[in-house]
Backbone as CSV, one residue per row, in Angstrom:
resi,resn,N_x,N_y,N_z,CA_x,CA_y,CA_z,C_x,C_y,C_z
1,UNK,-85.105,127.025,115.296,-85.987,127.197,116.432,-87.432,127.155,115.948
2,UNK,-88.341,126.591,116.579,-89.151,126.019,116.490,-90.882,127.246,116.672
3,UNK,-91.177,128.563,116.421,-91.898,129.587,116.615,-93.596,129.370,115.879
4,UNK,-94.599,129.815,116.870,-96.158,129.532,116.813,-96.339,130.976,116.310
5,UNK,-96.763,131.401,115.173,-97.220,132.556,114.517,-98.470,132.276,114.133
6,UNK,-99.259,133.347,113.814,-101.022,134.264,113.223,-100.303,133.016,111.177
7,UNK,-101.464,132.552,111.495,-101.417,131.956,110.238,-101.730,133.449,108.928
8,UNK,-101.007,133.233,107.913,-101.881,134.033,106.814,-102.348,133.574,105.455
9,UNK,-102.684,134.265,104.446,-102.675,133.909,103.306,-101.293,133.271,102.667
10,UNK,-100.151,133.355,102.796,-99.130,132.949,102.781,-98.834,131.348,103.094
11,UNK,-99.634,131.038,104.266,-99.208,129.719,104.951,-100.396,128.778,104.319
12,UNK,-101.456,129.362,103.449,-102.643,128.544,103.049,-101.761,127.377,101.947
13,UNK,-100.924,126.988,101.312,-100.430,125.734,100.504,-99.625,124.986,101.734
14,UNK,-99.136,125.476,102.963,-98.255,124.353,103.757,-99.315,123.956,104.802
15,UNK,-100.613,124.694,104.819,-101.868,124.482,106.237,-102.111,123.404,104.969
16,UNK,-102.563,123.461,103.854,-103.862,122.836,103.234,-102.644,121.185,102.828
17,UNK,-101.613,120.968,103.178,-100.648,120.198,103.036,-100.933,119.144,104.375
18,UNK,-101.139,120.083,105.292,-100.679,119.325,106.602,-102.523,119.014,106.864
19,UNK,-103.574,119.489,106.865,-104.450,119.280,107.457,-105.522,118.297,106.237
20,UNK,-105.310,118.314,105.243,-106.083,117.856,103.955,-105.742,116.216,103.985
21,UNK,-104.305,115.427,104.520,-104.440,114.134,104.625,-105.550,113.632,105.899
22,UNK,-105.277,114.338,106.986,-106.120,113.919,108.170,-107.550,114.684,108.056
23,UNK,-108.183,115.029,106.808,-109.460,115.379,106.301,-110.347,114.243,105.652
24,UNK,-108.836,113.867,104.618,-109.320,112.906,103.982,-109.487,111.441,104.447
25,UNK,-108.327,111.474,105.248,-108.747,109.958,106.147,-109.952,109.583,106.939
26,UNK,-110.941,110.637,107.042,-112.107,110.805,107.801,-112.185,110.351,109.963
27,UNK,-110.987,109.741,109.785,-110.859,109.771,111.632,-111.227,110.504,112.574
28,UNK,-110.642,112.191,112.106,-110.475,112.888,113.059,-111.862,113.763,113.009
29,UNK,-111.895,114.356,111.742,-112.857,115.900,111.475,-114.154,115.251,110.981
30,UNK,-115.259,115.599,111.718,-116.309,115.455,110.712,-116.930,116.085,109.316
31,UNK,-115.972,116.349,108.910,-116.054,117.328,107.279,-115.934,115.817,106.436
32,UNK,-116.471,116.615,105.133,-116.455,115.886,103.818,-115.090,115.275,103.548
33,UNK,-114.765,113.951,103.457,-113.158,113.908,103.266,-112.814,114.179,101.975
34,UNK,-114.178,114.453,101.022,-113.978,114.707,99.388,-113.691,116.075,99.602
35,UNK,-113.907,116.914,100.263,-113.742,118.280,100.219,-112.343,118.684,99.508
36,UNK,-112.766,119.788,98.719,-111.482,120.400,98.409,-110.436,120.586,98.738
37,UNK,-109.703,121.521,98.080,-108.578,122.564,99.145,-108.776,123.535,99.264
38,UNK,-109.555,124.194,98.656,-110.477,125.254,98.890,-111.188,125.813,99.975
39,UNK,-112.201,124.528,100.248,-113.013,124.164,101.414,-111.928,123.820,102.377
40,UNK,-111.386,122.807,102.489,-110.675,122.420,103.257,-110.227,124.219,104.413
41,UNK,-109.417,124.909,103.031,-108.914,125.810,103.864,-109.693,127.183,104.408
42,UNK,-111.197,126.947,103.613,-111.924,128.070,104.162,-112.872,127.599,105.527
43,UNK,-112.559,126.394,105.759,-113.007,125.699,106.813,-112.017,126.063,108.301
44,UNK,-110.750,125.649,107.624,-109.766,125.752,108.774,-109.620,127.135,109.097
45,UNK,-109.703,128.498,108.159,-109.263,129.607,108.151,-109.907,130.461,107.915
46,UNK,-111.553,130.148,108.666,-112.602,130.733,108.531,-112.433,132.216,109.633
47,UNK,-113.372,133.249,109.324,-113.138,134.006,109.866,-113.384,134.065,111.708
48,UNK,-114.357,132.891,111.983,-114.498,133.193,113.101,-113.302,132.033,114.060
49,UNK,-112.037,132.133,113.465,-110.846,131.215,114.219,-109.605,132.559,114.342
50,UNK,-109.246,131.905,115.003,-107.862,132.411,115.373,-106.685,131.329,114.197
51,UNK,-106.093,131.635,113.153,-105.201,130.281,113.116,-103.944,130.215,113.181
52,UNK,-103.020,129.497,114.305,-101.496,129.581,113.634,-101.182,128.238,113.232
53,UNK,-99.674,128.359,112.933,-98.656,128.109,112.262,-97.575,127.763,113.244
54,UNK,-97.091,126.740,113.159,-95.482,126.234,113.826,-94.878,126.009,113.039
55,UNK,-93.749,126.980,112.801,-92.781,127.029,111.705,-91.494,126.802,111.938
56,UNK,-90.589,126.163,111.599,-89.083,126.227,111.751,-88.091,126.464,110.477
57,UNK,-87.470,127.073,110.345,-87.161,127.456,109.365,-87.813,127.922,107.713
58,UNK,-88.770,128.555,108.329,-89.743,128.552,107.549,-91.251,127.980,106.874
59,UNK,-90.718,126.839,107.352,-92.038,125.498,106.811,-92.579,125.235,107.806
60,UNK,-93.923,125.359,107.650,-94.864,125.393,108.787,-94.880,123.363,108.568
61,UNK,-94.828,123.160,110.314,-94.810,121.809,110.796,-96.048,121.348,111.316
62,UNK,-96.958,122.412,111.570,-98.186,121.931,112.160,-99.021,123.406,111.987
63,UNK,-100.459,123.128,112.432,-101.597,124.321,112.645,-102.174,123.703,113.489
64,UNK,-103.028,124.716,113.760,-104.074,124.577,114.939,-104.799,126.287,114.687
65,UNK,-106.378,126.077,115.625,-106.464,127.376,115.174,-107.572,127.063,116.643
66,UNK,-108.231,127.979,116.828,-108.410,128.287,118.344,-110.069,129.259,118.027
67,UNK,-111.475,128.862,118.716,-112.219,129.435,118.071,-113.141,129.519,119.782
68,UNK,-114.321,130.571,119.913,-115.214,130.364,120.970,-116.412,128.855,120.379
69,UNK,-116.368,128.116,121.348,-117.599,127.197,121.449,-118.474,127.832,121.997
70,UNK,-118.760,128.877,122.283,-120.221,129.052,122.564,-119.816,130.732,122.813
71,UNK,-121.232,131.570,122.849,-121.227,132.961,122.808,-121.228,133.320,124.267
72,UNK,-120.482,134.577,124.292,-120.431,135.097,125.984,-119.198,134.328,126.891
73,UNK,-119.480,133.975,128.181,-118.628,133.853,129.077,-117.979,132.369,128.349
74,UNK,-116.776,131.234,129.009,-117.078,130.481,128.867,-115.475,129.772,128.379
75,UNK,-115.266,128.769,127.589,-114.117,127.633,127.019,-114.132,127.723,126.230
76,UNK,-113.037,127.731,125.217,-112.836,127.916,123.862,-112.662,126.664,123.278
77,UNK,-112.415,126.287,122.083,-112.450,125.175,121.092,-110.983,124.777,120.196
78,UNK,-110.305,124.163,120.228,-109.046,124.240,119.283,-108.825,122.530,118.930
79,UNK,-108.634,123.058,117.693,-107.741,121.924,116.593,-106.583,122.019,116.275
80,UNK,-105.525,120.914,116.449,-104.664,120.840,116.071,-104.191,119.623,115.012
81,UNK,-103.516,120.135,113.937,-102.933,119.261,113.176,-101.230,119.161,112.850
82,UNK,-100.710,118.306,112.758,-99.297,118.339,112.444,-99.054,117.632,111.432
83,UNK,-97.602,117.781,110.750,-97.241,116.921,109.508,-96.625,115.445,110.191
């Protein structure tokens, strides 16, 4: 079964797996596609995001993480990536 969980320190080698090819391809994100994995994941799993995890049997299949675009009232912001 297929479950959306609070990303953690734990899920940072299967996030930096799934989101680091579509970094580097430069299409999607306007980030450095040289960027680390480091960066990569202090980017995705910065403090001001929400991030999960879609896991099935353990192995996370995708992220996304969910952040405010702007302060106060208003629409939020989310990225999603999958393997």
């Amino acid at each position: 079964m297929l479950s959306l969980r609070n990303a953690g320190p734990r899920h940072a080698p299967q996030i930096a797996a799934i989101i680091l090819p579509t970094i580097r391809e430069g299409a999607t994100y306007a980030r450095d596609p040289d960027m680390s994995e480091a960066e990569a994941l202090a980017y995705w799993m910065a403090p001001d995001k929400e991030t999960f995890v879609a896991e099935q049997d353990g192995t996370a299949l995708g992220t996304c993480y969910l952040r405010a675009n702007q302060a106060g009232g208003g629409s939020g912001t989310s990225a999603i990536a999958a393997t």
